[in-house]
C-alpha positions as CSV (number, residue, x, y, z in Angstrom):
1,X,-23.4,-0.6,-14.3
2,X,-21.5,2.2,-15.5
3,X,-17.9,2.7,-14.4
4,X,-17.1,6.0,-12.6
5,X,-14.1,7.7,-14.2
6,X,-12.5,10.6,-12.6
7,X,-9.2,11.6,-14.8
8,X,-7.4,14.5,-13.2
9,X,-6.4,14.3,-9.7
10,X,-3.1,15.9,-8.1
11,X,-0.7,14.3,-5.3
12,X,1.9,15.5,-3.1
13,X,4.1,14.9,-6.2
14,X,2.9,18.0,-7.0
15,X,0.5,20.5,-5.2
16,X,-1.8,17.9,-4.0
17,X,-2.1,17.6,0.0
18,X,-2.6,13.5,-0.6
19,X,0.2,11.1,-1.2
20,X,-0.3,9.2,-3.8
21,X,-1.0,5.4,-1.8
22,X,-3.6,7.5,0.4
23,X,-4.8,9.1,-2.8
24,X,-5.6,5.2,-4.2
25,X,-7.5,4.2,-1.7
26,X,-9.3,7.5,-1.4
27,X,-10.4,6.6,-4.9
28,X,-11.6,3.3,-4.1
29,X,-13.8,4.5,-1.1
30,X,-15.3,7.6,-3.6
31,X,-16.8,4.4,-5.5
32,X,-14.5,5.2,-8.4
33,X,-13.4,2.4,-10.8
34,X,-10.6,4.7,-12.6
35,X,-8.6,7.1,-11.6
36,X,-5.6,9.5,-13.3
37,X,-2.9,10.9,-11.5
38,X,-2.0,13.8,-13.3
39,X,0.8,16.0,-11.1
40,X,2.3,18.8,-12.4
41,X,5.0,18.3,-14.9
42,X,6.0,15.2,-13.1
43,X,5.7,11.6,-13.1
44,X,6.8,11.1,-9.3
45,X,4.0,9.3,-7.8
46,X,3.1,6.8,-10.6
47,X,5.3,4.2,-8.7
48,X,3.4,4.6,-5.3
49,X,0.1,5.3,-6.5
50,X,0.7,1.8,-8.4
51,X,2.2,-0.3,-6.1
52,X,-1.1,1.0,-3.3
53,X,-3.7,0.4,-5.7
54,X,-6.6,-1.2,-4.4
55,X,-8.6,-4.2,-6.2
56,X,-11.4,-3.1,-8.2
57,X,-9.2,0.5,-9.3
58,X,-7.8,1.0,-12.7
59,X,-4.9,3.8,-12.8
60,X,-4.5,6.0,-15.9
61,X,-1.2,7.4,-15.5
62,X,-0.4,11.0,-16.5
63,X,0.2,14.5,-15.9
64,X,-0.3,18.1,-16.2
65,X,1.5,19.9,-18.4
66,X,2.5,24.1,-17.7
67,X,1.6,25.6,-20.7
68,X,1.0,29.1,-22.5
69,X,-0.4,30.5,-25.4
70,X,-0.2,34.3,-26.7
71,X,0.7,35.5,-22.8
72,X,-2.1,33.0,-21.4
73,X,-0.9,30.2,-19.1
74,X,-3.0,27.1,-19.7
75,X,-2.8,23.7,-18.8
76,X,-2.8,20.2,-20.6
77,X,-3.9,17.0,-19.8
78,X,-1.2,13.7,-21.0
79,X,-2.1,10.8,-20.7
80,X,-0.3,7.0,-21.1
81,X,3.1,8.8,-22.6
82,X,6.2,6.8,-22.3
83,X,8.0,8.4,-19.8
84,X,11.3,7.8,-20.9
85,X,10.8,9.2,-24.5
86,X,13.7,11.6,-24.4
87,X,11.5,14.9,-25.7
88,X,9.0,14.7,-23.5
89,X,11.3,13.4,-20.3
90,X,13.7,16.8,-21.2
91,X,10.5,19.3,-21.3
92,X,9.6,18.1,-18.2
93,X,12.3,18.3,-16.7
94,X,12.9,22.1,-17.9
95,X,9.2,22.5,-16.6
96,X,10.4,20.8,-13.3
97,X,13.5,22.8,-12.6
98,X,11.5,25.9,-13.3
99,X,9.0,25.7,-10.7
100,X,11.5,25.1,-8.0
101,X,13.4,28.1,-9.0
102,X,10.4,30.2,-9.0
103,X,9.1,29.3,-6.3
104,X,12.8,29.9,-4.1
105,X,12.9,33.2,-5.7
106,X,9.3,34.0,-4.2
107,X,10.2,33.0,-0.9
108,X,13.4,35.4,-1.1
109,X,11.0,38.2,-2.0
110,X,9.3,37.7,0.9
111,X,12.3,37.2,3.1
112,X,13.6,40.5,1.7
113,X,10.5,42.0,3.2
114,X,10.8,40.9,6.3
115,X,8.6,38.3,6.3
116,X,9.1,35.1,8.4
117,X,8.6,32.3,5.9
118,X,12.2,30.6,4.4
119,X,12.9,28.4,1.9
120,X,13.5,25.5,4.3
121,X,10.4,25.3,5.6
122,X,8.8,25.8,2.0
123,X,10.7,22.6,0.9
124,X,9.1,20.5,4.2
125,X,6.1,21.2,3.4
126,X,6.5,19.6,-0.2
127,X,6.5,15.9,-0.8
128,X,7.8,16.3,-3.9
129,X,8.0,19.2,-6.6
130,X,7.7,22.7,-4.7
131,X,4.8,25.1,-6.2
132,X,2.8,27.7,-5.2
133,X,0.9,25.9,-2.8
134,X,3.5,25.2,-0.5
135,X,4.4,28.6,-0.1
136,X,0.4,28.9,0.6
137,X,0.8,26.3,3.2
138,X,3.9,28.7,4.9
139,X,2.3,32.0,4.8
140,X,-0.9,30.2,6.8
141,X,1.6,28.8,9.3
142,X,2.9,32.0,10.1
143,X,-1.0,33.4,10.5
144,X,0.1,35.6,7.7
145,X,-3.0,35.0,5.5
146,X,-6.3,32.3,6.4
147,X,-6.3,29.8,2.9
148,X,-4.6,28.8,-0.2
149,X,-6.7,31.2,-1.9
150,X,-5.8,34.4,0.3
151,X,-2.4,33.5,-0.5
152,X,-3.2,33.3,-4.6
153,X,-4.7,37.0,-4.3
154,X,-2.4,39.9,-5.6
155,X,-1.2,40.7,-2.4
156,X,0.9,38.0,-1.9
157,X,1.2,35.1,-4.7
158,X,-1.4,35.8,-6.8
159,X,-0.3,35.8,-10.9
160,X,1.2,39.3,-11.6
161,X,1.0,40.2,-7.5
162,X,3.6,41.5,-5.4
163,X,5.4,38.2,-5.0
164,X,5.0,36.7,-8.5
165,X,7.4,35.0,-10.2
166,X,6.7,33.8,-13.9
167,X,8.1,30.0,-14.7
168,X,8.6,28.1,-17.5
169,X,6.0,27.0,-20.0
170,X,5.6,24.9,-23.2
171,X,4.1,26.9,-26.2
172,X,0.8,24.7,-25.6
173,X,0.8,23.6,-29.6
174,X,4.3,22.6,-29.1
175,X,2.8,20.3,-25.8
176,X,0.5,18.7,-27.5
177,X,3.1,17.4,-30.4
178,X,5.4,16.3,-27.2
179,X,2.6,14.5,-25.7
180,X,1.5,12.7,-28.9
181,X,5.1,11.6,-29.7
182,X,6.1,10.4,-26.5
183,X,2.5,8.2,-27.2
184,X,0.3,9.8,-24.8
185,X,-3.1,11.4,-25.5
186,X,-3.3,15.1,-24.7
187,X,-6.7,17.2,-23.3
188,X,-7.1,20.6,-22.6
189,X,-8.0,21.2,-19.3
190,X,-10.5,23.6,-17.5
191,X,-10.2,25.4,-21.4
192,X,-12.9,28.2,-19.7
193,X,-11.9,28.2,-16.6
194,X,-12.3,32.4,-16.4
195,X,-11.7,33.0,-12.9
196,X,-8.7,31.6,-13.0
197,X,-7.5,34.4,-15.7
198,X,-7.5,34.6,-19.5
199,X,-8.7,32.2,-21.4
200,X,-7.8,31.1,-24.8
201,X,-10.1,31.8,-27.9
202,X,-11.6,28.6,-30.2
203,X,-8.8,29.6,-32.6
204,X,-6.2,28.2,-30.4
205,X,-8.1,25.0,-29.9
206,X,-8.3,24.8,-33.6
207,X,-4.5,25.0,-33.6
208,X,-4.2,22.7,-31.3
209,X,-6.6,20.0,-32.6
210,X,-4.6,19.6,-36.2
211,X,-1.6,19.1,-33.9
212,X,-3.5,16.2,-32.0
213,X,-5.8,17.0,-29.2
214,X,-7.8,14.2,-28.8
215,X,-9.9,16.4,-26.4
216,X,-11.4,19.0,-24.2
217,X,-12.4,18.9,-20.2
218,X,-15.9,20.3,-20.0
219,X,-17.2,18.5,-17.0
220,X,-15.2,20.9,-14.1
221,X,-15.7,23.1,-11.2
222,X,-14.7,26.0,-13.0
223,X,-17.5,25.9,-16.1
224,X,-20.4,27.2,-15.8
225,X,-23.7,25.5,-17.7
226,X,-22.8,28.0,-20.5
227,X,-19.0,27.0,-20.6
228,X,-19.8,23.3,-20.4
229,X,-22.7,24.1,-23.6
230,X,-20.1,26.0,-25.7
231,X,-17.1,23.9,-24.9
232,X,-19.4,21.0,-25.9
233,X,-20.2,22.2,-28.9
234,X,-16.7,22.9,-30.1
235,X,-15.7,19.6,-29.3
236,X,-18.2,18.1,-32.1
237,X,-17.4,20.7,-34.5
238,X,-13.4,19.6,-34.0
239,X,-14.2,15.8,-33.5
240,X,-12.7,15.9,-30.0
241,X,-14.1,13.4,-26.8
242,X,-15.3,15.3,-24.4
243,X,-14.0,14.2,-20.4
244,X,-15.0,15.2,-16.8
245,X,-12.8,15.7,-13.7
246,X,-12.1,16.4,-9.9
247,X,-9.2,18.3,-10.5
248,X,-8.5,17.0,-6.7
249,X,-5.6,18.9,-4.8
250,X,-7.0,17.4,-1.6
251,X,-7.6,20.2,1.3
252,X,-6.1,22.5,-1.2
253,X,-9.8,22.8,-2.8
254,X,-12.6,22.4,-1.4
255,X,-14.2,20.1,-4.4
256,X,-13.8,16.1,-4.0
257,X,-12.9,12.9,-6.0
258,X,-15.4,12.5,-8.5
259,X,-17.5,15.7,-8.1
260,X,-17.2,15.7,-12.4
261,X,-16.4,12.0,-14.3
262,X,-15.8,11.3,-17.5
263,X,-18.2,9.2,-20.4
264,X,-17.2,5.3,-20.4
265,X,-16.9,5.8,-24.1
266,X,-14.3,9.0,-24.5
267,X,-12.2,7.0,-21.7
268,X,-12.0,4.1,-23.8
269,X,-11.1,6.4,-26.8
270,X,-8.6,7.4,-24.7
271,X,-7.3,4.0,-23.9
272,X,-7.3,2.9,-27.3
273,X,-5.2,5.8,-28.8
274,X,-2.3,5.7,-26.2
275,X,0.7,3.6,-27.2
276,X,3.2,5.3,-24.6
277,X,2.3,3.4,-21.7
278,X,-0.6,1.3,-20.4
279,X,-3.2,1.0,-17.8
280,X,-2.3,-0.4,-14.2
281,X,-5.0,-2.9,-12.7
282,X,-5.1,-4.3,-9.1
């Protein structure tokens, strides 16, 4: 039977809506055999997610990496780094501290507009690093806009809107040598994911392959056929693997554990390239 791999998921480390124990077993009733838990720029739930895990669920630890590229913010996948190797542990740090500062100087914008929303209640509505989300999360409270995604438009939160604030990000080439010498195994993910903004051209995925990418996430909610085609054929021409996600936030997004996995055989490329760190079993 062939396992069902689902290698980018999100917590309330990060912008997830599911801690990371409840996340574990939400796995395990999806019919999943492996899981990642990839938060943003953080490592926070690795502990609880592997202490929870249920028999019968593997957990690739990881996470997801701010990034940017010629003006376009982008995202990469690392997985099974050592998380004390000093480089990587200090960019993500930087990364860390940058998101919480961003994110209070959002709320202040709004305060200074009247607006009822304050960092305090921002900060209780994250279980762990505060993002964009969380302010989502306070505007609904307040009636002040109906979803997450109202809140992302330019009226509000949305990149470049009237409450924007820009954060920190790696130079993505830069990431990927970070990821590799802390021993992890980096992937580009959502690489033509449009509606989420610019995208980067094949020449930066070039760049980034001679660094190390080991690969590219095709299978997600935000390719179309003709992204998933194109990206696939990229992938052979650079000799990447090719993986397949949720990209779960919980009731962030609407889409579910599993709705993409990834091949049995890139995940055990994967496996067998990391050195940082290694697979948890139950």
């Amino acid at each position: 039977m062939s396992r069902r791999i689902d290698l980018h998921t999100h917590s309330t480390a990060s912008d997830g809506t599911t801690p990371p124990a409840q996340l574990v077993a939400e796995a395990q009733a999806a019919g999943l055999d492996v899981i990642a838990l990839t938060d943003h720029d953080t490592t926070g739930g690795w502990a609880e997610a592997a202490e929870a895990l249920p028999s019968g669920l593997d957990l690739v630890r990881g996470a997801e990496i701010s990034c940017i590229r010629d003006g376009i913010s982008l995202h990469l996948l690392a997985y099974l780094f050592d998380p004390e190797e000093p480089a990587f542990a200090d960019a993500r740090r930087e990364l860390r501290e940058s998101r919480i500062g961003r994110a209070e100087r959002m709320v202040r914008l709004m305060e200074d507009d009247g607006h009822p929303v304050n960092w305090a209640q921002v900060q209780g509505l994250a279980g762990g690093t505060v993002g964009r989300p969380h302010i989502a999360q306070a505007l609904m409270a307040h009636g002040l806009v109906g979803s997450v995604e109202e809140a992302f438009r330019p009226d509000w939160i949305g990149t470049n809107g009237r409450y924007w604030v820009a954060k920190r990000e790696l130079d993505v080439v830069e990431a990927v040598r970070l990821v590799t010498g802390a021993g992890g195994v980096a992937v580009f993910a959502h690489p033509a994911a449009a509606r989420r903004g610019r995208t980067v051209g094949d020449d930066v995925i070039a760049l980034m392959a001679e660094a190390g990418l080991a690969g590219l996430e095709v299978d997600h909610i935000d390719h179309d056929d003709a992204a998933r085609a194109h990206l696939r054929g990229l992938a052979r021409d650079l000799g990447l693997l090719t993986t397949g996600s949720s990209d779960f936030h919980g009731t962030n997004k609407t889409v579910r554990l599993g709705a993409n996995l990834t091949p049995v055989e890139a995940y055990e490329q994967i496996v067998a390239r990391a050195t940082g760190a290694k697979i948890v079993h139950a």
